[in-house]
C-alpha positions as CSV (number, residue, x, y, z in Angstrom):
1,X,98.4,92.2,91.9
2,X,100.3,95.3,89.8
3,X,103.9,95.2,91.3
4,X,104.0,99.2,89.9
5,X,104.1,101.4,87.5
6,X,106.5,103.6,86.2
7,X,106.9,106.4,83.6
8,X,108.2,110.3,82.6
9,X,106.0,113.7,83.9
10,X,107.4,116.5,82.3
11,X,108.3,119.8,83.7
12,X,104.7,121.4,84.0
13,X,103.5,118.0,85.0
14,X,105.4,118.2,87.8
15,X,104.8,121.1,88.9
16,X,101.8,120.6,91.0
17,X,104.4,118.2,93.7
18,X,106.9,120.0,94.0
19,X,105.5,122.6,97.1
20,X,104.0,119.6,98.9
21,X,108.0,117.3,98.2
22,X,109.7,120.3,99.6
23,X,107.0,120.1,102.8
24,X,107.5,116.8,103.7
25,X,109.0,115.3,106.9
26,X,109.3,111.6,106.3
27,X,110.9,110.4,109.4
28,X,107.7,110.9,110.9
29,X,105.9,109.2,107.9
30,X,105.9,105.4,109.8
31,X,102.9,105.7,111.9
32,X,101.3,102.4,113.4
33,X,98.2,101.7,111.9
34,X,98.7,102.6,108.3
35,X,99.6,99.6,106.8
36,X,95.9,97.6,107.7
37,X,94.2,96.4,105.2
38,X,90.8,96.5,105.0
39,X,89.3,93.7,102.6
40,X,88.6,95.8,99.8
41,X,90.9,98.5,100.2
42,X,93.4,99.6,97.6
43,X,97.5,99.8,98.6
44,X,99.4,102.6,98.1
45,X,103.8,102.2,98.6
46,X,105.5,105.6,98.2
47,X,109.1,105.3,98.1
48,X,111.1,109.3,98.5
49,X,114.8,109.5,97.3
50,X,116.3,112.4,99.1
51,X,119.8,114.2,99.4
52,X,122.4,114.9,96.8
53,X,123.1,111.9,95.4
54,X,119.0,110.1,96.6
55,X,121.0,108.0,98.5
56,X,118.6,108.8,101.8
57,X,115.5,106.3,101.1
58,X,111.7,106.9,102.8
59,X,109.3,104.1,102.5
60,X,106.0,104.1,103.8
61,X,102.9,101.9,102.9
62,X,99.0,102.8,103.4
63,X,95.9,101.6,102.3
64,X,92.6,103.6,101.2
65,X,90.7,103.1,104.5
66,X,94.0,104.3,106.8
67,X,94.3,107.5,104.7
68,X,92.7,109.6,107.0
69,X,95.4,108.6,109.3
70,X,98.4,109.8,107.0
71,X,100.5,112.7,108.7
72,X,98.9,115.8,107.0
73,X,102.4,116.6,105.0
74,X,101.7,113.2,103.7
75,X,98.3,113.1,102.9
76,X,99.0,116.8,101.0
77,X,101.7,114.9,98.6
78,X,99.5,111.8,98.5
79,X,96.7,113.8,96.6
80,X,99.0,116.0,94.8
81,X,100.4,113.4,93.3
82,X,96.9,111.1,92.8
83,X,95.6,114.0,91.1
84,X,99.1,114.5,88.7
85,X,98.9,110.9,87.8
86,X,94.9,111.2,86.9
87,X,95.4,114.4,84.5
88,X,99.0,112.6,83.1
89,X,97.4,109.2,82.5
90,X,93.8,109.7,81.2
91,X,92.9,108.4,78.0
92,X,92.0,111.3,75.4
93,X,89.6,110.2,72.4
C-alpha cells in the first residue's frame, strides 16, 4: 500500500483548483457511508489546511465505488484535482 505522494504544481498548474477550494464546505464533508470499501476499489484521503496560519484541518476518506456519494462541492474538487495530477504527472517521451 502507497502511504502518499507528495510534490510542487506550479502557478498555472494550479490554477484549475483553485474555483472549486474556494467552493468547498468541509464541515459537511464526513458523510456516513464514504469510507466502504469495496474489494477492488481504490482509496482516496484528502486532507484541507485552512485559515491564516492552516491551522484548521479537514480530513475526509472515500473510496472509488462511494464517489457518487461525495457532497457535490467535494466531488467538483475531487476531479479537479484527479484531472491536475494526470496532466502534471504523465510521462512525456
Amino acid at each position: 500500500m502507497r502511504k502518499g505522494v507528495s510534490g510542487t504544481l506550479y502557478a498555472r498548474q494550479l490554477q484549475p483548483i483553485k474555483d472549486p477550494v474556494a467552493q468547498v464546505n468541509p464541515q459537511k464533508w464526513n458523510k456516513p457511508g464514504l469510507d466502504v470499501a469495496a474489494p477492488d476499489a481504490f482509496g482516496y484521503k484528502l486532507e484541507l489546511r485552512t485559515g491564516s496560519d492552516y491551522g484548521q484541518v479537514f480530513t475526509v476518506q472515500w473510496y472509488d465505488n462511494t464517489k457518487d456519494q461525495l457532497p457535490a462541492d467535494l466531488k467538483r474538487l475531487s476531479n479537479a484535482l484527479l484531472q491536475t495530477m494526470e496532466s502534471a504527472c504523465s510521462l512525456k517521451p
